[in-house]
Phi, psi and omega in degrees: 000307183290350154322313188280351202233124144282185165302306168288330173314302182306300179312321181312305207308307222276334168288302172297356168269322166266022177257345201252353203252303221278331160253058169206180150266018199260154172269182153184126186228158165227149186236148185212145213206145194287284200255104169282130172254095186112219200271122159325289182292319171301328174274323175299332165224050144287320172305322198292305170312306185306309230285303193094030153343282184294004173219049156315184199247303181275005191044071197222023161322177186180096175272106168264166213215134170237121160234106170347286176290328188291335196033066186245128175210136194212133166219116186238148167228151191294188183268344162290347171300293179304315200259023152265314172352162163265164235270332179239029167341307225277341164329302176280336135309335175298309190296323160297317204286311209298309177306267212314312174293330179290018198231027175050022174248067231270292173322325209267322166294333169293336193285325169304323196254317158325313212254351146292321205268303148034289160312306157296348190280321174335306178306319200262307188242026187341149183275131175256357173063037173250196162301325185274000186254045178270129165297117181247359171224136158001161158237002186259180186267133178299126170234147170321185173246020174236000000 
């Protein structure tokens, strides 16, 4: 799995979390995996659930779900997040993130969708300089045990 991700892949990726984190209270983690078995979205938000996702203080997580060999891919956000977005937001991260994989540029479509969803949270959840504004999830990428 980590064939496809390099060391620079990774830093990028891990540059673009923290880069889309830095004027919000929103998380964002990625997760990455050889093989989804079954429903994207029923394993993305297992993940999401293993990850502790759901239990931001404003519920405004953002998961991107990666499984390679499966070429599979999801991005869910918790509900503070969904119910402010526009209704077909996160389609269209799909759809950038997706352009990008088919061109075996994993790194470059995660980076992309990340400093979008970024954008929104930005919009939504402005970083406040408090208390409340504490990193409460990892900024590194998680991988599967497959």
């Amino acid at each position: 799995m980590k064939e496809d991700i390099t060391a620079e892949d990774e830093a990028r990726i891990i540059a673009a979390i923290a880069e889309a984190e830095k004027n919000t209270s929103g998380e964002i983690r990625v997760h990455i995996e050889n093989t989804c078995k079954g429903n994207v979205l029923d394993r993305a938000t297992e993940v999401f659930a293993y990850l502790h996702m759901h239990q931001t203080k404003l519920r405004n997580g953002v998961l991107f779900y990666v499984a390679l060999k499966s070429r599979q891919f999801a991005v869910l956000g918790d509900g503070g997040i969904n119910a402010v977005v526009p209704p077909d937001f996160w389609k269209e991260v799909t759809a950038l993130v997706v352009q990008h994989f088919k061109e075996e540029k994993y790194a470059e479509g995660l980076t992309k969708g990340v400093l979008m969803a970024g954008e929104q949270l930005k919009a939504f959840f402005p970083y406040a300089g408090d208390a409340a504004d504490t990193n409460e999830l990892q900024n590194d990428i998680s991988f599967g045990k497959d």
